[in-house]
N, C-alpha and C positions, 0 to 999 in steps of 0.2 A: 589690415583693416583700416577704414577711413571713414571718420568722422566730423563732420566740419559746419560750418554754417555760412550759409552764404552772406551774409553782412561782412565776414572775416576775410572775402577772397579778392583780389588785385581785380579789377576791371582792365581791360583790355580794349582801347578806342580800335572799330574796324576798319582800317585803315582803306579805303579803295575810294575813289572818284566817283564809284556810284552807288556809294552809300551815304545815308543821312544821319546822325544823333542815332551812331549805333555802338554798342559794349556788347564785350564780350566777358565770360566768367569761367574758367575751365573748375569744374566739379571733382571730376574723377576721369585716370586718363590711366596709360600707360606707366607713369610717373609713378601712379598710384599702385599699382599692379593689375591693371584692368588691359591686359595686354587686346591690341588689334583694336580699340575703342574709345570713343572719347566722348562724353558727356558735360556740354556745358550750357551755360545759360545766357540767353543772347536776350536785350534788354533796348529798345528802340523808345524812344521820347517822343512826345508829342513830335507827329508831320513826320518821324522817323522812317528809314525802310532801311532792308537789305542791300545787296545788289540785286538787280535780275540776271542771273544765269545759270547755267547746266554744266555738270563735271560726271564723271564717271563711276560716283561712289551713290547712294541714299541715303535719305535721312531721316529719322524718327524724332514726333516734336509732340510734344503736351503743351497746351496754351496755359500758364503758371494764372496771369492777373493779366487785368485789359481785353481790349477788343483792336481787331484787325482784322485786316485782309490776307490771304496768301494768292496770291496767281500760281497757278500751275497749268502750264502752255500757256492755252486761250482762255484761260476758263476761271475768274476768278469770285473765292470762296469767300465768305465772311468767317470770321472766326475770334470767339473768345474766351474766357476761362474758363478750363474745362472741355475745352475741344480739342482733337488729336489726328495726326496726318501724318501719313506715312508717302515721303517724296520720292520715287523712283529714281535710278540712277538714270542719267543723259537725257533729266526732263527739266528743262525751261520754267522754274521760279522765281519768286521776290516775296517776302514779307514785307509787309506795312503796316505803322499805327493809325489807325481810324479814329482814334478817340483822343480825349485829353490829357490822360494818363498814362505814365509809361505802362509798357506791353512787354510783358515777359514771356517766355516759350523755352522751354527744354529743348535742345535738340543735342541728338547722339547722329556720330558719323564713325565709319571705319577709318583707324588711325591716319591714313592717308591723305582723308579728308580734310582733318585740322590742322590749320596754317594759319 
């Protein structure tokens, strides 16, 4: 059993060249006993984003607080608190903050996925 709060947990800068003022927060994983899955909270600052790209696994996101963007392909979505997306695997995204405020989003991946 795990219990926690997320003020309590390590941020993790996303390290990659095509990302912007992005953290990472791991929730519940493997570690936890959540075998094959990993739950964390990804957290983009104002002008923030992702990367843009596609891997092999999907991924499931709840929009926590703020507003943004997500691209998937061509095709890009508005999205804010309270909005939820289910990204296919070997499909072409990117999150972005739109707004002033940091943007936080749930997203879970097959343990694979987190790196």
């Amino acid at each position: 059993m795990v219990v926690g709060h997320f003020n309590q947990l390590e941020a993790t800068q996303i390290m990659s060249p095509e990302a912007k003022n992005a953290i990472m927060k791991v929730l519940v994983s493997p570690k936890e006993g959540w075998e094959g899955y990993v739950m964390r909270v990804i957290e983009l600052e104002p002008e923030g984003y992702s990367p843009k790209h596609q891997h092999d696994w999907p991924h499931i996101n709840y929009i926590i607080e703020g507003e943004g963007t997500l691209l998937i392909q061509d095709q890009l979505n508005e999205i804010k608190a309270g909005s939820y997306a289910y990204v296919p695997a070997n499909t072409l995204h990117q999150f972005s903050n739109s707004g002033d405020k940091p943007f936080k989003f749930i997203c879970i991946v097959p343990e694979e996925g987190h790196k």
